[in-house]
N, C-alpha and C positions, 0 to 999 in steps of 0.2 A: 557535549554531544547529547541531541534526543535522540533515543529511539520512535520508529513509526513503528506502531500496533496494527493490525487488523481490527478495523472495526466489526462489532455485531449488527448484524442487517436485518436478519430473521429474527422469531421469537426465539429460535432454537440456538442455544449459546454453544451444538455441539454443533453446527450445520459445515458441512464442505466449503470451502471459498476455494475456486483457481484463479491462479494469478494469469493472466491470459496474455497481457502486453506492461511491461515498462516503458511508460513515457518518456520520460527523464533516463538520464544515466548518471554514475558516478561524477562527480566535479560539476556538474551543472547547477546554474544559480535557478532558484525558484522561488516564486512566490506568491505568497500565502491565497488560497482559493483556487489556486493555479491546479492542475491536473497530472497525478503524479502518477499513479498505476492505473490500468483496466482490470475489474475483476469478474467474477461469472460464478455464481451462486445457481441453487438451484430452481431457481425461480427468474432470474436477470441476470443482465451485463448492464455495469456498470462503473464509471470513474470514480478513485478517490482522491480528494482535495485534501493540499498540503496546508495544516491548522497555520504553519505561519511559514514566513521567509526564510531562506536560506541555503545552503549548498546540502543536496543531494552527498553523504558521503560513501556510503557501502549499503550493497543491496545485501539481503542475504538469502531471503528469499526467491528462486528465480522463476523465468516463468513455466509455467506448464506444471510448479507444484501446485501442490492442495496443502493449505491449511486451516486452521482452525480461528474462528474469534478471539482477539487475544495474543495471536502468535506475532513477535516480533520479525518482521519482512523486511526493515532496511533501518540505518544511521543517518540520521540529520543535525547540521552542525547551523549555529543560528548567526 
């Protein structure tokens, strides 16, 4: 199993990220490039793309929290 990180967007590696919408849900096949969460920074919204193929397994992160660059938001199984 991977874990999906929160990518850094800003310069600032402590900046707020909300998770605003989950595309995807658990057991859902995806793939790679494909559009897996909506997030909202303080500056934009925008999509993040799934680095490769495979089933969506556990979110953990849900929406309407705030996390950090870095913070682990969901399991992906390849």
């Amino acid at each position: 199993m991977k874990e999906i990180i929160m990518p850094q967007f800003g310069e600032t590696p402590d900046e707020d990220i909300r998770i605003i919408k989950w595309l995807k849900k658990p057991g859902d096949a995806v793939q790679q490039g494909e559009y897996l969460v909506e997030i909202e920074t303080e500056k934009a919204s925008q999509e993040i793309e799934a680095a490769y193929s495979g089933i969506l397994v556990e979110i953990i992160r849900q929406e309407g929290e705030i996390v950090k660059p870095g913070a682990l938001i969901a399991y992906f199984e390849e």
